[in-house]
C-alpha positions, 0 to 999 in steps of 0.5 A, a space after each residue: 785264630 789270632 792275627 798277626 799285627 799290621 807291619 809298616 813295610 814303609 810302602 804305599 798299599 799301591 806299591 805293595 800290590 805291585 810287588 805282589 804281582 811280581 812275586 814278592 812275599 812279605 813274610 819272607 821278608 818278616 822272617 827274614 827281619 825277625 832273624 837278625 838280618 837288616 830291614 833293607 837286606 831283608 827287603 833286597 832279598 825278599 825281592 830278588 828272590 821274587 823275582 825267582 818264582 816260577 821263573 827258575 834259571 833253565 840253563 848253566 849260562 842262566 845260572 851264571 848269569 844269575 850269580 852273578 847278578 846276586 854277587 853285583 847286587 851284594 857287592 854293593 853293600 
């Protein structure tokens, strides 16, 4: 098996455990990237989404509440 190469993710490791505690999957954002899409969107993305797992919206007004956080996140760029 051949590894993948280190990636600067521009964190500290400090940073980058605590990420992984809330969820945050580093290969998400590396697929994300090798796509097309910006470094920052992807890292935007991979968090946000992080945030999702295990913890699914469990009503409609979750889900509301949920869009439109997405939409005020990506309004701003």
């Amino acid at each position: 098996m051949t590894d993948l190469p280190v990636e600067d993710l521009g964190l500290t490791d400090t940073e980058y455990a605590q990420l992984l505690a809330q969820g945050y999957d580093p290969e998400l954002e590396r697929q994300l990237v090798a796509l097309g899409e910006q470094p920052s969107i992807a890292r935007k993305m991979t968090r946000f989404l992080g945030l999702l797992k295990g913890k699914s919206p469990e009503t409609e007004s979750d889900w509301e509440e949920l869009i439109l956080d997405w939409d005020h996140i990506w309004a701003k760029d």
